[in-house]
N, C-alpha and C positions, 0 to 999 in steps of 0.2 A: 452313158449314164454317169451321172455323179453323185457324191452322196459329200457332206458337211461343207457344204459350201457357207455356210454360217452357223454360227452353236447352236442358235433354234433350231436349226433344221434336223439335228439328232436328239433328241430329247429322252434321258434315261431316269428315274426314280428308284431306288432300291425300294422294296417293300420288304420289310423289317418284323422280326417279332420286338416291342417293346413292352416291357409293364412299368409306366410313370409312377412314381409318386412324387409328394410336395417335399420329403427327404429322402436323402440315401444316401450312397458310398461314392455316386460318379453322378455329373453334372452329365447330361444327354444335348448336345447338337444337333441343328439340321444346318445342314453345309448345302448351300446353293452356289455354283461357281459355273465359271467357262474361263477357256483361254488358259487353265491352271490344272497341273497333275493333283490329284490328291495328296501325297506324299510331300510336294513343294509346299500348300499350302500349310499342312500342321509344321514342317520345320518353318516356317514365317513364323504365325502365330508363335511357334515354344519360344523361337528367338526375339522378337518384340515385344511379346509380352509378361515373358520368364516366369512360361508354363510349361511344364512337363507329364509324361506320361499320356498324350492322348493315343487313342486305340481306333480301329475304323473295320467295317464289316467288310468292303472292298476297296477297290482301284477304281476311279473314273477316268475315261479319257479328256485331256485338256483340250481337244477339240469338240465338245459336245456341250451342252446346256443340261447340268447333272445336278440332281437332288440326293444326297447320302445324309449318311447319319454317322456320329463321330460322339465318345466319351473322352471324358478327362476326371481321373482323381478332385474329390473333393468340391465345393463349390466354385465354380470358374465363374468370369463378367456374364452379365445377361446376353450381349451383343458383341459382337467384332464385325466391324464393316472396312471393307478396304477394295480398290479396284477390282470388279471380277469376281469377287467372293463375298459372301456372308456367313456366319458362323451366328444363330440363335440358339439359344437353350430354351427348351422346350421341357424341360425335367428332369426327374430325379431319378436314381436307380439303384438298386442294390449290385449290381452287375455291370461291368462294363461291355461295351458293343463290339463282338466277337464274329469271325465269319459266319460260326455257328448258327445267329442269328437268324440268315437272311433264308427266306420263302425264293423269292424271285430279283428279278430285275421287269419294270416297265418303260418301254421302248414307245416312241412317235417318232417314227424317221420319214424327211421329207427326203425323196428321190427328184434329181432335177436333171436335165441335159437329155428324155429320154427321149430316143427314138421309136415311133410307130412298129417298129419291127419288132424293138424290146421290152414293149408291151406284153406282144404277145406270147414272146419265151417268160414273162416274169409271171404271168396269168399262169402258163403251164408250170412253172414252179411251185407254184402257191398249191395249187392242187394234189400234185406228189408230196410236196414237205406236209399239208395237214395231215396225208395220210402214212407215211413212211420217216417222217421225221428228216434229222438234217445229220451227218459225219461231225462228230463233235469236237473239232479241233481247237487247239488252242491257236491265238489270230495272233497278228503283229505287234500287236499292244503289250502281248507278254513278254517281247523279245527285245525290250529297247537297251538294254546292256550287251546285245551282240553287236559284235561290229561286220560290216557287210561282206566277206571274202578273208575276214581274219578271224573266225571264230568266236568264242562264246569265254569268257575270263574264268568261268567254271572248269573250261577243259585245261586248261593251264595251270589254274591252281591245284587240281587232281594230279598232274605231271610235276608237282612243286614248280613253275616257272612263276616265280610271284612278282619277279622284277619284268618279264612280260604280262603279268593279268595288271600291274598297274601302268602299263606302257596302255593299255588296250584301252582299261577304263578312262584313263584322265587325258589321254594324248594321241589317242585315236577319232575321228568323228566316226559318229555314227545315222546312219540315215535319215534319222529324225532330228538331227542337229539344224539349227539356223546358222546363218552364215556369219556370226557374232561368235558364236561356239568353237565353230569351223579354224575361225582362225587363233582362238585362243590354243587349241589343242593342238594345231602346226605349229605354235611357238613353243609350246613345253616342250613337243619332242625334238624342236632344233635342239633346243637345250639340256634336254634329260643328262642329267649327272651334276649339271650344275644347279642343286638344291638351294641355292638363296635365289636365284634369278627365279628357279620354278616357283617357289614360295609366295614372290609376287603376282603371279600369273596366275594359279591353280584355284580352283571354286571352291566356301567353304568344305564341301565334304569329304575334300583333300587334301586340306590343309596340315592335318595331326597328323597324317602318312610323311607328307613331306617333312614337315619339321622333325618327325624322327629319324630319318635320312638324311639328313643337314648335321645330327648329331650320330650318327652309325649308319654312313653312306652304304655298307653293303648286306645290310640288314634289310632286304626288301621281306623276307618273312613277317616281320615285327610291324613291318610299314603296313602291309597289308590287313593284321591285325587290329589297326588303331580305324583302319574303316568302319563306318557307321555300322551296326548291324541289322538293319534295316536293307541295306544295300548289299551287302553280303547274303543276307537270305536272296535277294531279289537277284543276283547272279547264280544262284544256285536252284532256282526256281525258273529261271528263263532256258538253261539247258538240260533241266530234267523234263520239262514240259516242251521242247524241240523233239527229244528223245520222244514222248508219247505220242507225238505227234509220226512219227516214222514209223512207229509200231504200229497204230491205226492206218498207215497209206499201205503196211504191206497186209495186214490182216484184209483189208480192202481186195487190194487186187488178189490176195489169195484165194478170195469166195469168186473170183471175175468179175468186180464190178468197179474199173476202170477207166466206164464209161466218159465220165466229166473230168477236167482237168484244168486246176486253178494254182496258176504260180503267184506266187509272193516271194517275198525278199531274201527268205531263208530257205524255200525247196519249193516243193507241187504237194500239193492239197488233191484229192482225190473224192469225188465225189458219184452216189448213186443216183440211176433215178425212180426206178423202178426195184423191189423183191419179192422173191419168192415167198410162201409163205414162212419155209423153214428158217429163210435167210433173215425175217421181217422178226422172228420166235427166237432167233440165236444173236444178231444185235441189240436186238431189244433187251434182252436180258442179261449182255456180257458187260462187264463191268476192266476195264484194260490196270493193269495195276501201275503206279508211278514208277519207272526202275529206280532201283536202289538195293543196295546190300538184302536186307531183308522185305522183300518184293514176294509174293506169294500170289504165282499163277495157277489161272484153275484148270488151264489144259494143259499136256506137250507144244502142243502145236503152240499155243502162243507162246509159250513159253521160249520155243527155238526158232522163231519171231522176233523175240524181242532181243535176244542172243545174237542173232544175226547182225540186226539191227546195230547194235552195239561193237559188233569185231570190228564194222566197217571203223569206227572209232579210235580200235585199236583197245577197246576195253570189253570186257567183261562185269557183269552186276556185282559181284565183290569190289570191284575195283571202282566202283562211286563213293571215291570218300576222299578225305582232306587226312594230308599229314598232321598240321595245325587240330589244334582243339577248341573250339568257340563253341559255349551252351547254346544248343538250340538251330545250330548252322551244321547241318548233313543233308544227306538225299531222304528225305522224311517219308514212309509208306503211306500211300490214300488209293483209294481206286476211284474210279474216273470212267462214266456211263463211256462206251462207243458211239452212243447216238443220242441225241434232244428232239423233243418236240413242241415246236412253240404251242401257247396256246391262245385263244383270242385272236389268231391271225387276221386282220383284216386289211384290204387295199382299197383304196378310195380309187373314183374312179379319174384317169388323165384328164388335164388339163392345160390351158396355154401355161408357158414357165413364163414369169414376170423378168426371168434373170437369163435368160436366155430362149427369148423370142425366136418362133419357130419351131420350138420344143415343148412338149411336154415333161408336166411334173406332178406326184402321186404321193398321198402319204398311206406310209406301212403303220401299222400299229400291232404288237401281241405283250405278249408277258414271257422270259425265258427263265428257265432255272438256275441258280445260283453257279456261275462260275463258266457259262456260254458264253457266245459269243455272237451279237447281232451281228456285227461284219461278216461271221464267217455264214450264218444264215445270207446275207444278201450277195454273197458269192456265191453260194451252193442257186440261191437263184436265177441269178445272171450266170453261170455256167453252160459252156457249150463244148459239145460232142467234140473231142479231140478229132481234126483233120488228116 
């Protein structure tokens, strides 16, 4: 099976609370794109068109065909059109576009390459996920600041190694790197110390790191500082939500449901297929907290969970924190369901694949709750019984 083999083929809409008016305090966006991260396209726009302060309810993947929503202070252009993307204003608001916002996410995913057989495991998927729901992980998407066998630049800057979190970030590839990337980040680190050659080399949003290391070479404290912060939350969001993720694969196999097992880039994902009724009554209602300093569990038991969890690390929940001080950049408290249930599930029924003759292709369609993950739904349903 395969799944984005074109941006249609994955198709997501945010569904938004908005209340338009004809004025207000922030101009309101509908961002239509592919081929582009969310995050890429507002630094474009602020830098071409020198705007600042836009806001957004989530992340889209730049492999998908994605509808979001985006504010900006103040009256902004009616239109931005550029390769790939579009930016309309649609209205006015007293409020800008906050996660807070978002109801759901709506998903069309075209499945392609399937075989006859994985028909029939995805059939029986579909049937246990309407009624037990899906393990609610956080997917790959969250993790594109880790690097693959070198860690997470979180755990480094928690160790103070700040002259390794920007070795990692700027000069390490990372999985989802092209091969344009690939070799730009082998030339910085031939080079690393020598700060005017890097200078040339390095992508805006490392630019002001480098150049203050050009003027206080062993200053990588200060360097890592001058990183965006936007990017610095997103490092520090990518391994706290690793972290939840471990905590949910052991609370998993703690209840013995170890049954399915899906590896990804950073570990194994652990998936049920069937519960009990008490099992079906204590995830459905357990809510896993983010670790962090002030992290408040509702059991023992997860509690020396997540603890555990953590030793392997070599840390401890006091111990998630930055020497450094930047407003707004910590291990922030939220809790975070154990499990989702999509809703509006439906599968159309196979057909020939146009793009691989021979095969079949099937479209999924449901609604997820704010901050799921369709991918990790469609692994939970192509998953099979550990051999």
């Amino acid at each position: 099976m395969k799944i984005k083999c074109r941006p249609e083929d994955f198709q997501v809409e945010e569904i938004i609370r908005l209340n338009l008016k004809s004025r207000g305090a922030y101009s309101i966006y509908r961002l239509k794109k592919r081929f582009w991260n969310t995050l890429d396209v507002i630094r474009q726009v602020e830098f071409r068109y020198h705007l600042k302060g836009f806001s957004r309810a989530g992340l889209k993947d730049r492999y998908s065909l994605s509808v979001q929503f985006l504010s900006l202070p103040g009256k902004g252009p009616d239109r931005i059109d550029a390769p790939n993307y579009s930016l309309v204003r649609i209205g006015m608001a007293d409020e800008p576009v906050t996660p807070q916002l978002v109801i759901g996410n709506r998903f069309q995913i075209t499945l392609r390459a399937v075989e006859d057989g994985e028909v029939n495991l995805l059939n029986q998927g579909l049937t246990l996920v309407r009624k037990f729901g899906v393990a609610n992980y956080y997917d790959e998407q969250r993790f594109g600041s880790a690097r693959h066998k070198e860690g997470f630049i979180a755990r480094k800057l928690i160790a103070g190694h700040y002259n390794g979190a920007l070795k990692l970030f700027l000069a390490t590839p990372a999985p989802a790197d092209d091969s344009r990337t690939r070799k730009r980040k082998k030339e910085l680190l031939a080079n690393w110390g020598d700060w005017e050659r890097c200078l040339r080399i390095v992508p805006f949003e490392g630019q002001a790191a480098i150049k203050h290391l050009k003027s206080h070479p062993r200053d990588f404290e200060g360097a890592v500082k001058l990183l965006p912060k936007t990017l610095l939350e997103l490092f520090v969001n990518a391994y706290q939500s690793w972290l939840w993720n471990q905590i949910l694969t052991e609370v998993l196999l703690a209840l013995g449901l170890g049954k399915l097992r899906v590896w990804y880039n950073l570990g194994e994902m652990v998936f049920y297929e069937e519960l009990s009724q008490e099992q079906f009554q204590y995830l459905g209602q357990l809510f896993i907290p983010a670790p962090g300093p002030r992290a408040q569990f509702p059991d023992e038991r997860l509690e020396r969970i997540a603890q555990a969890v953590l030793a392997k690390e070599g840390l401890n929940l006091r111990q998630l924190k930055f020497r450094f001080h930047i407003k707004g950049i910590f291990f922030k408290p939220y809790l975070r369901p154990a499990v989702f249930k999509p809703a509006k599930l439906n599968s159309s029924n196979p057909e020939p694949d146009d793009l691989y003759p021979g095969k079949n292709k099937l479209q999924l369609s449901f609604i997820l709750p704010p901050g799921s993950y369709a991918t990790v739904l469609l692994k939970r349903l192509m998953a099979k019984e550990k051999g």
